[in-house]
N, C-alpha and C positions, 0 to 999 in steps of 0.2 A: 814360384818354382816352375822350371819349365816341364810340359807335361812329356811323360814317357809311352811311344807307342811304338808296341812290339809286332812284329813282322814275322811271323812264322812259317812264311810258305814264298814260294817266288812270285815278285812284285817288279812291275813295269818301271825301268831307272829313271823314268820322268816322274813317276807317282813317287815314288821315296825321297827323288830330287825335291818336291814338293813340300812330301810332309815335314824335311830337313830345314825346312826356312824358317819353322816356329818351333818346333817339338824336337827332341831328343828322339832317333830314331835307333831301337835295337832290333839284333835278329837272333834269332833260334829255330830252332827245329822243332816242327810240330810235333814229330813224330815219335821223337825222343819224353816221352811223358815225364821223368823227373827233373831233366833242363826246362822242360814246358811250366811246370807249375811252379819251380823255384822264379824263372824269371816272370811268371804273371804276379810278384807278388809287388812289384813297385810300377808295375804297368797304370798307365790311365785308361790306356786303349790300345786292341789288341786287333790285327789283322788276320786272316786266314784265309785260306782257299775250302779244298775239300777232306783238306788229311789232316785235320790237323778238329782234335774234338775238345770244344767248349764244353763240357756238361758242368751238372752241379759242383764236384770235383774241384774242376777248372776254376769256376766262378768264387767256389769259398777261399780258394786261395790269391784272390789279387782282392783284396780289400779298395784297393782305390780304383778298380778298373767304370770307367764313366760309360765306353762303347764297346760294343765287339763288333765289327765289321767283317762280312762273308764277299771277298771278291769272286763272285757267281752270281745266280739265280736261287739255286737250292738251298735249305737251312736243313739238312738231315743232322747233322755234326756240329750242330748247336742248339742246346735246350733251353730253346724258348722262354717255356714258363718257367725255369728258374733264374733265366735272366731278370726275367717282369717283375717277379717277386726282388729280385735284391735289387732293385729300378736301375739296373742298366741296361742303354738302350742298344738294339741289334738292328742292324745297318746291311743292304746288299745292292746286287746292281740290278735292279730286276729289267730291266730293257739293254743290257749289255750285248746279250748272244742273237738279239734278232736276227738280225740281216745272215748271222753264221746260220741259223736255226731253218733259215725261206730256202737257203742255199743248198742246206742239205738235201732236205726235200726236193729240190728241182734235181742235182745231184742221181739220189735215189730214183727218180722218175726215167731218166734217161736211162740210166744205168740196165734199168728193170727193161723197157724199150728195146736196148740193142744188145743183149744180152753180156756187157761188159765184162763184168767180174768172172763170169763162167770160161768165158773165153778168152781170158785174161789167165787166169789158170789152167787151161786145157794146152795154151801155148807154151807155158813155162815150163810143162811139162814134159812139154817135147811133141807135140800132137798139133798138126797144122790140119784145122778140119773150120774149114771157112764154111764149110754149107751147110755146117748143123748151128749155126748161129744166126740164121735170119730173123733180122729185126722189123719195127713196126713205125713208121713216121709220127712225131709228134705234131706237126702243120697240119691244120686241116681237123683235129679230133677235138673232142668234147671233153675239156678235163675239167671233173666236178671241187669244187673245196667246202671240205665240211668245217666252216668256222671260220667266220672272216674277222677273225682280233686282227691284231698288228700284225702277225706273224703269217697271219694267210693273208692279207692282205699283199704284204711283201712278195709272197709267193706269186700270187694273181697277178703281180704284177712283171714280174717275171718271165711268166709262163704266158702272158698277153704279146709277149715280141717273140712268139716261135709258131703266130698264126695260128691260134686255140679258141674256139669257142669254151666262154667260159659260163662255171652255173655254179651257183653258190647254194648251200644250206644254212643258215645262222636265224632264227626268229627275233635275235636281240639287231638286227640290223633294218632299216627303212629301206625300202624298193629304190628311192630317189639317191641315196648314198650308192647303194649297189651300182646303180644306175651310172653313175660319175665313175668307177670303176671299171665300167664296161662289162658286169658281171650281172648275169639272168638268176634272181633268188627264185627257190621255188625245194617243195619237199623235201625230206631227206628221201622217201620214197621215189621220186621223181629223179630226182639227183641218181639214187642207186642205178635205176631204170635205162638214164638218156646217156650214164658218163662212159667213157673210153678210158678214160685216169681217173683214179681218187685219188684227192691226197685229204688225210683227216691235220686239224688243227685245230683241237679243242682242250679244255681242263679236264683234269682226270676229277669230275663229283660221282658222288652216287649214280644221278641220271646218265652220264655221259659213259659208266664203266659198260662193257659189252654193247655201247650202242650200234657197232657196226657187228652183229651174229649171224647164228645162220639165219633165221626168217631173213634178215635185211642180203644174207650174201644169194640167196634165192629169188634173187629183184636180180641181179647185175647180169650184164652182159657175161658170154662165156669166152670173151676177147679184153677184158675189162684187165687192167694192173694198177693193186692199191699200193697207196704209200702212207705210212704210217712214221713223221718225224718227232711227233707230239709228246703224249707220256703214250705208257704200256697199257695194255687193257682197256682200252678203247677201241681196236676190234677183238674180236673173240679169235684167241689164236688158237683155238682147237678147230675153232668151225672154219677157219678160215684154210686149217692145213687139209679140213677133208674137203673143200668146194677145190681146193691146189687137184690133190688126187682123184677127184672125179672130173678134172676138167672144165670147170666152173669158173674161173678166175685162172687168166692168163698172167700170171703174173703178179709180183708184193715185195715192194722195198722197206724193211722194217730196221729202224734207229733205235725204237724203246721197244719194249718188252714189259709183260707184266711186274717179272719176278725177277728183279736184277743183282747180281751180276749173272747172264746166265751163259752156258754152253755146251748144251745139249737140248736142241728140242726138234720136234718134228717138223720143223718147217725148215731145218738147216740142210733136211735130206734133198730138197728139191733144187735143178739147177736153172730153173725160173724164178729164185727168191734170192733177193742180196740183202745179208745183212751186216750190222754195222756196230759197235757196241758202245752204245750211247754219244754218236759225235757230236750233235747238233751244235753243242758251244767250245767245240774243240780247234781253235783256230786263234791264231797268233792275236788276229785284231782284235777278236770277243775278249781275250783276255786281257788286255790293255786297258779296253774301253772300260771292263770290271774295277782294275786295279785304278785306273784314273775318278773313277765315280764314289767309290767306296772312300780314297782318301778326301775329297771332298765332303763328303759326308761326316768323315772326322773329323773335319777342322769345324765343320760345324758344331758339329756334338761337343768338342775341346774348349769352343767360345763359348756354349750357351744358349746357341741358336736354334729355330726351328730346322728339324731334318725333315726336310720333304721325305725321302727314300727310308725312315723309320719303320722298321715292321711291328715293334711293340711300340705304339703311340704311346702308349698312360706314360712312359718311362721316361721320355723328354722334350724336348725340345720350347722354344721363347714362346708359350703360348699361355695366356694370362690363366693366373687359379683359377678363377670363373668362370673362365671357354673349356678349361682342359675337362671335366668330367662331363659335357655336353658329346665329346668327341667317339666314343665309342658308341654314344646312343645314335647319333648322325649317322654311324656307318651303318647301325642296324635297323634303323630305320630305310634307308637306299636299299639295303636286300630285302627288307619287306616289302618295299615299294614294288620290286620286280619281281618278286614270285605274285603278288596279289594283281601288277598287271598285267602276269603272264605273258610280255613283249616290252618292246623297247619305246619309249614314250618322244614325241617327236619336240615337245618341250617340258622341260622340268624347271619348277620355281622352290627354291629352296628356302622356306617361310621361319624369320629367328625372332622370339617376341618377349618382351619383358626385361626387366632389367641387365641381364645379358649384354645387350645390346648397344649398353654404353661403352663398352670393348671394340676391339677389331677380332669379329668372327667370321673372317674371308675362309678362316680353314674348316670351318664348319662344312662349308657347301665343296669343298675338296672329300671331307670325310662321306658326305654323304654320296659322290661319286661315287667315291673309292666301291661305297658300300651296293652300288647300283649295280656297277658291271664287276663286282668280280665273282659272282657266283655264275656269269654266262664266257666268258673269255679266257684263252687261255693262259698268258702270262699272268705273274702275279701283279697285280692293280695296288697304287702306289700314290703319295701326292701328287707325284711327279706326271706318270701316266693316265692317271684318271681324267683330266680335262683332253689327252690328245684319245683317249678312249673313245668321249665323249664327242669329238669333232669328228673323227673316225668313218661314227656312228651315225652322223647328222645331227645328234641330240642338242638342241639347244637347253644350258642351266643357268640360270638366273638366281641370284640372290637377295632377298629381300626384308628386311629388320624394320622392324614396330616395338614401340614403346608397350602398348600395350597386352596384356598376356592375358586380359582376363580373370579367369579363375588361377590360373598359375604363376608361378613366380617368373617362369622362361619355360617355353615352348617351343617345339621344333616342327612342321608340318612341311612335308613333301609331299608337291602338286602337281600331278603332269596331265597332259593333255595327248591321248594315243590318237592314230592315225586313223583309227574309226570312227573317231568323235567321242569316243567314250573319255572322262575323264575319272582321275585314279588321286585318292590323298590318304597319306598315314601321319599321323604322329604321337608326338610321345614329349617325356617331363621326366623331370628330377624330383624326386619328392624326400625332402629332409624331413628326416623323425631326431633331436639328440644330433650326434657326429653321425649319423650314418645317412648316405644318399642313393635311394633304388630309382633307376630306369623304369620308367611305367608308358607301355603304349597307350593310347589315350581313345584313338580314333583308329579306323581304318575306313574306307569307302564312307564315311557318312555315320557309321555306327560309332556310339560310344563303348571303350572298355576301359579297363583297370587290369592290363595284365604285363608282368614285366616281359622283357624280350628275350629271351633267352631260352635256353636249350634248343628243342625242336619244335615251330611253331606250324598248327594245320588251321585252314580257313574252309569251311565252309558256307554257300549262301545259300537258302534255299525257302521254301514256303511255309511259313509257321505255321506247325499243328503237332497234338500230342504222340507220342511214342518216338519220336526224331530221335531224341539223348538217349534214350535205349539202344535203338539201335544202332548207332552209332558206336557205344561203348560196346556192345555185344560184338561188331564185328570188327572191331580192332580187338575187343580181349582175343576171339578165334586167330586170329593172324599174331599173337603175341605180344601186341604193343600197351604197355601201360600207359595210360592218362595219368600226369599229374599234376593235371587243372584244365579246365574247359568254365567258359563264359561263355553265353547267349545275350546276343542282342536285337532289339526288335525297335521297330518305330508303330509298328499297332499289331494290337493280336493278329492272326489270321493275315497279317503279312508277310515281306521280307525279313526276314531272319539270317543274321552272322553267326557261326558257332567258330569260339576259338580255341583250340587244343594247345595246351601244350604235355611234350609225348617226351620218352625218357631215351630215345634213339631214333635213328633215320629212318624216315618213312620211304617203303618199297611204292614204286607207281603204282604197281599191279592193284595195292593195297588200298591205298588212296581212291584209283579208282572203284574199287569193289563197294566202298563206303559211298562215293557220289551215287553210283547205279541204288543203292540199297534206298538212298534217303530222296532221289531225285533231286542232286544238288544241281543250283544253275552253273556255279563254279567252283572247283576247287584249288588249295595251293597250299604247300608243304615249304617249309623256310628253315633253312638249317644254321641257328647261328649260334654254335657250339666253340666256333674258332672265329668269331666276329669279335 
């Protein structure tokens, strides 16, 4: 029977043209909610943009529906985990809107520069006042980029043929990649300090929310103009409207916003700030490129095949019974790997052992990318992205299979080797009790554990001696946070010592630090893998 894939929002005529050659293609309207759910109920596979809401709803009424596909980046208007659970897999473009995305931002940059938009409306107005719009040259100035993914990258590069010194911020990047970019890394403090232009490009985590406030906007230049094309709340838009009003910040091109959709806030009052409501992917050819990527992605999912571009893995794609529940341990294993080496490792060997391994587990060492940078980048990280992540980056990944496991049935161990010399390895196992199979980290730096990976994980290292576990517990109870497992690991009394937490919410820096200072930790690192 040929499969049926519905189309609910507008789609590029090359991309339908496409899907048209094997599948039965219909259309409806998202927006119309009871046309929507009558016709998901003979759908295989269902497209969408932004208006158009998959939730639970949606999902219990198309019984046969195999994908759902988001031509975008964002998944707000489709509910994830009740796709996962009814194992249909959800599909997007996540490197569709780049290049629209670098653009903006250089866009915003000039704009903010030669005071465009103001004077832009001052004249439609009827008001010819040439001399209250003196601008500032981009040749010549020091524009800093906080985050060099794909997307600052793009930018940098960009903004390297308007004769800019350029300075980057990113700890997940190697000086020698920098380097090939033409781009000077160096603090975010230093950055605030030397730049003429910001522009941020980072993920909205925990870490990264407020990291441009007031302490950091009290470093900048009082000639300095930010641009912010990223997500929202990544600088502090309260502190940033009073550094506006006191004269502190020349200037701020802003795309996102915390709190969106919005229109009204105090930064709308100034006629040195231009803002923009949400364009970054707002452009003929980001939608194309989405609507062409996505149907790809369905005809894969329609055949049976691996989807690279899957955002709920367990759900599909040709990957043997016996790799596929390795795959979410892989990814969480790579985010542990990076919070525990705190930077970006200049080689990574991705170690697969035990019976396993009479398979093709090449996607292993895809998941455990995926899992490495996407707690530091800003796009979302994908089969597809994760190795151009990783070239990006400089990082060389290797993968490497052995018969042997040991004590275990299959093993997974990721190895890097950082730019200081220091080397870094985590892993972790399957372990079957009956039908049921738990993820068990195993190792981390050398230390043995038994702890699954999951929720919120804290690492401690530090000098074994008694009262540690008290105080430890004592000043996360004060700061609110429940423990709901902690393991100690040691290689001789009166040595080094690993403590592992795992905590029932996100751990505040502030916090984390307060615990290293209490216990004299040599290193700490906090790993969040709640949505891993």
């Amino acid at each position: 029977m040929t499969a049926v894939v519905l189309v609910t929002e507008e789609l590029a005529p090359a991309a339908l043209d496409l899907l048209a050659e094997d599948h039965e293609v219909r259309q409806v309207d998202g927006t119309d909610r009871p046309a929507l759910l009558a016709a998901l109920a003979e759908a295989d596979a269902v497209i969408v943009r932004s208006a158009t809401r998959i939730d639970a709803e949606a999902l219990a009424s198309a019984p046969r529906l195999r994908v759902v596909a988001r031509a975008g980046v964002g998944l707000d208007n489709v509910d994830l985990p009740a796709a996962t659970a009814r194992g249909v897999l959800v599909v997007n473009a996540p490197t569709s809107n780049i290049v629209s995305a670098a653009e903006q931002a250089v866009a915003l940059l000039l704009a903010v520069a030669r005071h465009t938009a103001t004077a832009s409306a001052t004249l439609k107005a009827g008001a010819w006042r040439r001399s209250a719009f003196t601008g500032v040259e981009v040749q010549g100035k020091t524009v800093g980029v906080v985050g060099l993914g794909r997307i600052g990258v793009l930018f940098a590069q960009r903004m390297a043929a308007f004769g800019v010194r350029l300075i980057a911020y990113d700890p997940y990047v190697q000086p020698a990649r920098a380097g090939q970019l033409g781009v000077q890394l160096m603090s975010l403090d230093d950055l605030l300090k030397e730049s003429d232009f910001i522009s941020v490009h980072l993920p909205r985590t925990p870490e990264t929310l407020g990291l441009i406030g007031a302490r950091e906007l009290a470093l900048v230049k009082p000639t300095v103009r930010i641009v912010n094309a990223a997500r929202g709340g990544l600088v502090d838009e309260a502190a940033l409207a009073e550094a506006l009003a006191e004269g502190r910040v020349a200037g701020a091109g802003l795309d996102v916003f915390e709190a969106e959709p919005i229109t009204s806030s105090p930064l709308f009052g100034f006629d040195n700030v231009v803002v923009t409501p949400h364009l970054g992917a707002s452009t003929a050819e980001a939608q194309d490129k989405a609507g062409m990527a996505v149907t790809r992605s369905v005809q894969l999912a329609l055949r049976g095949e691996f989807v690279p571009d899957a955002v709920n893995v367990r759900a599909g794609g040709a990957v043997d019974e016996d790799v596929r529940p390795l795959l979410p341990l892989a990814e969480r294993l790579g985010r542990v790997f990076t919070a525990v080496a705190g930077g970006v490792a200049a080689r990574i060997t991705v170690e697969v052992r035990g019976e396993v391994v009479a398979h093709d587990v090449t996607v292993l060492e895809l998941a455990t990318m995926k899992g490495l940078f996407a707690p530091v980048v800003e796009e979302q990280v994908t089969y597809v992205n994760a190795p151009h992540l990783a070239a990006d980056r400089g990082v060389e990944v290797d993968l490497a299979t052995y018969e042997d496991a040991g004590e275990h049935v299959n093993l997974i161990t990721v190895r890097g080797a950082l730019p200081d010399g220091r080397t870094v390895a985590v892993a972790g196992t399957i372990v079957t009790a009956g039908t049921r199979e738990t993820a068990k980290l195993v190792e981390v730096d050398g230390f043995e554990l038994d702890l699954p990976p999951e929720n919120v994980l804290l690492f401690f290292r530090y000098r074994d001696r008694p009262g540690v576990v008290g105080a430890i517990g004592t000043t996360l109870g004060r700061a609110g946070v429940n423990i709901a497992a902690m393991q100690v690991a040691r290689r001789a009394a009166g040595g080094e010592a690993l403590m592992a937490l795992t905590i029932d919410s996100a751990a505040d820096p502030e916090v984390l630090a307060r615990v290293s200072r209490e216990i004299g930790s040599s290193q700490a690192a906090a790993v969040d893998l709640r949505t891993a």
